[in-house]
C-alpha positions in Angstrom: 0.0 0.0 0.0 1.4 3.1 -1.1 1.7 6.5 1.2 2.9 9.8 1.4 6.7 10.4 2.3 7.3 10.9 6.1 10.5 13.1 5.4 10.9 16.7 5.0 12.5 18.2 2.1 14.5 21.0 1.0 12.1 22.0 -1.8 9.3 24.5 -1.0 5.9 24.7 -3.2 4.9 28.0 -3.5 1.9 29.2 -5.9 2.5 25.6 -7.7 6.2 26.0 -8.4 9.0 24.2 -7.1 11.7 26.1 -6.1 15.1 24.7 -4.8 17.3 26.1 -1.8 20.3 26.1 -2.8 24.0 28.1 -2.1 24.0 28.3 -6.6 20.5 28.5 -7.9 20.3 27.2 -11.7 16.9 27.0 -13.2 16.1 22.9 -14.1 12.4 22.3 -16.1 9.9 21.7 -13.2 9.6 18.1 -14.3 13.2 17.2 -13.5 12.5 19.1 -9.7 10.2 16.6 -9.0 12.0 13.8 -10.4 14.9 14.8 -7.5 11.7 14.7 -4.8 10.4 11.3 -6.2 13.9 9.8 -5.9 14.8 11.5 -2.7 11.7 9.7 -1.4 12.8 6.4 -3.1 16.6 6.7 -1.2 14.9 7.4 2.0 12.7 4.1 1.8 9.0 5.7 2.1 8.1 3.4 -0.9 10.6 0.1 -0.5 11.5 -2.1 -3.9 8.4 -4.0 -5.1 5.8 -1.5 -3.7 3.4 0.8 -5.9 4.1 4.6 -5.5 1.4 7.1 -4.7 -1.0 7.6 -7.9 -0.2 11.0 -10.5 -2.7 12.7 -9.5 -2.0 11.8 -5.5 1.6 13.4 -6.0 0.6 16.2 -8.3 -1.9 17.6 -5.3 1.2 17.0 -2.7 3.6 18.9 -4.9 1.4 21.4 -6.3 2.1 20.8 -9.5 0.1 19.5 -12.7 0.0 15.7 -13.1 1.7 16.3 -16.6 4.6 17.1 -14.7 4.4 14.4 -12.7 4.0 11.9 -15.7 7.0 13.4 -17.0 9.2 12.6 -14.1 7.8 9.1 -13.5 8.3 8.6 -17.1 12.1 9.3 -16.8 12.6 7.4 -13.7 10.8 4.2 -15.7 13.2 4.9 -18.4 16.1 4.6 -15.9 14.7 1.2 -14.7 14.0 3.0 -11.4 10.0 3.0 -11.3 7.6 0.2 -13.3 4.6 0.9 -14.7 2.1 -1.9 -14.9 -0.9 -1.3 -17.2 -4.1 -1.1 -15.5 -2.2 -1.5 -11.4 0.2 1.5 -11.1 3.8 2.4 -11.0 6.2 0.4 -8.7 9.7 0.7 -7.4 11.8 -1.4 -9.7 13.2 -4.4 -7.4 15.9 -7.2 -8.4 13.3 -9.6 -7.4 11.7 -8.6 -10.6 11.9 -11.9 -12.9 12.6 -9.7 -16.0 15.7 -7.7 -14.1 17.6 -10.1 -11.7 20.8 -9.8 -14.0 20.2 -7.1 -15.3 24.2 -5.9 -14.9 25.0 -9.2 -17.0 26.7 -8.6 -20.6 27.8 -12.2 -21.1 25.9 -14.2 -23.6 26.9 -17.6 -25.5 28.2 -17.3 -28.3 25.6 -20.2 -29.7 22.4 -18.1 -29.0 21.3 -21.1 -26.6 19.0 -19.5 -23.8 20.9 -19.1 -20.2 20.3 -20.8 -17.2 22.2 -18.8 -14.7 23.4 -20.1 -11.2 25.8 -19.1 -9.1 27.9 -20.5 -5.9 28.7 -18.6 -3.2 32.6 -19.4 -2.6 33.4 -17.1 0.9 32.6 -14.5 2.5 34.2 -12.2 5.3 35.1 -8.7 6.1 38.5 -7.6 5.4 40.8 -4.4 5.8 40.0 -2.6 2.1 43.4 -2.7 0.1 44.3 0.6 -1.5 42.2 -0.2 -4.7 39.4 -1.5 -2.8 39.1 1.6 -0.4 39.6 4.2 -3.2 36.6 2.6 -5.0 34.8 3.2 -1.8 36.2 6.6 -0.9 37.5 5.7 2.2 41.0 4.4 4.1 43.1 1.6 3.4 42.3 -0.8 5.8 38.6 0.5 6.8 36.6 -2.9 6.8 34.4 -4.0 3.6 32.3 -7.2 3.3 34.5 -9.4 0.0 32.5 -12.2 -1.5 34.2 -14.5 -4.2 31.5 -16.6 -6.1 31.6 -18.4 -9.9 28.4 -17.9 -11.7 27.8 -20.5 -13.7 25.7 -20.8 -17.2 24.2 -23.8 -19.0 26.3 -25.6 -16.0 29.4 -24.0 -17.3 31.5 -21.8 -15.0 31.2 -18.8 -16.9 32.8 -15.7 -14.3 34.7 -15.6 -11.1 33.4 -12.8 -9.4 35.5 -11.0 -6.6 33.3 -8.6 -4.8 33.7 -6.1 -2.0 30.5 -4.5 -0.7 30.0 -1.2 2.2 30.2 -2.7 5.7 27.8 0.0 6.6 25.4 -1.1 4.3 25.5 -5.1 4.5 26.4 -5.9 8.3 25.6 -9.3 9.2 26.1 -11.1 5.6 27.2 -14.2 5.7 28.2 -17.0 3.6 25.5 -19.3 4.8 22.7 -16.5 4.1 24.5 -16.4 0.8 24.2 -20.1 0.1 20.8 -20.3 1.4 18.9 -18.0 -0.7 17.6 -18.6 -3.9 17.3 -15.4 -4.9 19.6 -13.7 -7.2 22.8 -12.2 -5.4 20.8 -8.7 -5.9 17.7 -9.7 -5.1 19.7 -11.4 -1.8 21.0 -8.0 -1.2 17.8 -5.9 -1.4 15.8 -8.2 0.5 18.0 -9.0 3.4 18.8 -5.2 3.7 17.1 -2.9 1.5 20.1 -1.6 -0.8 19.1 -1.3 -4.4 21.6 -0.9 -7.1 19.9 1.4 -9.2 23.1 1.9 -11.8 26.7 1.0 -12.5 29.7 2.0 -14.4 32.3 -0.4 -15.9 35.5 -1.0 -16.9 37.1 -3.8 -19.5 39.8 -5.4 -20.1 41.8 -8.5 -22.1 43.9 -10.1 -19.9 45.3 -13.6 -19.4 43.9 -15.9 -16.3 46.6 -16.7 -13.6 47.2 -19.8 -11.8 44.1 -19.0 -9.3 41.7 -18.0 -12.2 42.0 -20.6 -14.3 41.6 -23.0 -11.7 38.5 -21.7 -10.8 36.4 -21.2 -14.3 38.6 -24.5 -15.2 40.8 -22.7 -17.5 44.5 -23.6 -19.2 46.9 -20.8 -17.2 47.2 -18.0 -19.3 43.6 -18.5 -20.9 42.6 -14.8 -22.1 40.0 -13.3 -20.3 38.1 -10.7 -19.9 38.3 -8.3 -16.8 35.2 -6.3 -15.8 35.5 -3.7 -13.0 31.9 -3.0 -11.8 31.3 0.0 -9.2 27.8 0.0 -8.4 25.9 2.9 -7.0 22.4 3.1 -4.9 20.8 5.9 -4.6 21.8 9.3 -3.9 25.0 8.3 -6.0 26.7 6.4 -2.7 28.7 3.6 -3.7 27.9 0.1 -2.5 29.6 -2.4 -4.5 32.9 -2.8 -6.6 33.9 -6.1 -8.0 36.1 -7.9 -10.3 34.8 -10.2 -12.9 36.7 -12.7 -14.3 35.1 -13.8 -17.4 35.2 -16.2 -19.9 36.0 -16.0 -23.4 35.9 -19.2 -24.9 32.5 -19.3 -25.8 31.1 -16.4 -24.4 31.3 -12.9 -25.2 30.5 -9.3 -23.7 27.6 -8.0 -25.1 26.4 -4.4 -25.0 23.4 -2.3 -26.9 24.3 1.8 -27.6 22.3 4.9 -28.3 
């Protein structure tokens, strides 16, 4: 059931125009004002993953603005995969639980064609001092703790990517392997339901490489195997970063695949 947000904001209505406090005032179309209160709203957890949102005309009366503005900003966040609209129910908050969106991070597709079945094992899981890498993806000091998960996902029963990842202690206390292993959720889906972190969008880096001794063992690789490398840092909202990882991935009969524009 949807309600109003309990928290204040910065942004005051006045004669049905939103205007923004703020040190360097720059005008922004009304629309995209709104859009920042819809997704401050979403970041402060009045309307959790899975849940519908208040109706158009609902938020247009709260922010005293026309529900064609509203449409517009709902429009953009649906765009963004942030908000769902489901003809004849509503609009929801996107969630990882979301059959068509569980991997929705995932570039790697067979090189057949052949429809995935994804899986993945859960290898360890601890928290560890950040490295210097680690802790500048974070923004914080070498040697501040951060959860590090290693896991192989597998597809069509092959193992496909060794994934190395460090998460925010802050934001994931109390995951363990066994949680981990016990779920049957995807590893998103794990992490949003356990503790309410959505990743809402990532950036990522690639490159060739050659598997070493400990890679190739693990996606059952010749040493020296060229790879691909994938550096994910994952954001939630309010642009705070939650995840960075290395993916190990295979090449063999797999590649990285990507749509532009």
């Amino acid at each position: 059931m949807s309600h109003a947000p309990s928290h204040s904001s910065s942004f005051v209505i006045q004669s049905g125009l939103a205007s923004r406090r703020a040190k360097n005032p720059a005008f922004r179309p009304l629309y995209q004002q709104i859009k920042e209160l819809i997704l401050r709203s979403l970041g402060a957890g009045d309307w959790p993953p899975g849940s519908m949102i208040p109706s158009e005309i609902d938020l247009a009366a709260q922010y005293g603005v026309s529900q064609g503005t509203v449409r517009k900003a709902i429009d953009e966040l649906a765009a963004e995969n942030l908000l769902v609209r489901l003809q004849g129910k509503g609009t929801f908050v996107a969630s990882h639980s979301d059959p068509n969106a569980p991997y929705r991070f995932l570039r790697l597709r067979p090189d057949d064609g052949r429809a995935l079945e994804k899986r993945s094992q859960a290898l360890s899981c601890a928290v560890i001092p950040a490295d210097e890498t680690v802790a500048s993806a974070f923004a914080i000091q070498a040697g501040d703790p951060v959860i590090a998960v290693e896991r192989i996902l597998c597809l069509n029963n092959d193992a496909a990517a060794f994934d190395q990842i460090f998460l925010a202690a802050d934001s994931f206390a109390g995951l363990t392997l066994e949680m981990l292993r016990q779920e049957q959720r995807p590893f998103y889906g794990i992490l949003e339901g356990r503790f309410g972190v959505r990743m809402i969008h990532a950036e990522e880096k690639l490159r060739a490489i050659t598997a070493d001794a400990r890679v190739a063992e693990r996606l059952a690789l010749s040493n020296g195997t060229p790879i691909l490398l994938v550096e994910r840092t994952a954001y939630t909202y309010g642009d705070k970063v939650v995840e960075w990882r290395r993916g190990f991935y295979r090449t063999d009969r797999y590649h990285y695949a990507n749509e532009l524009g």
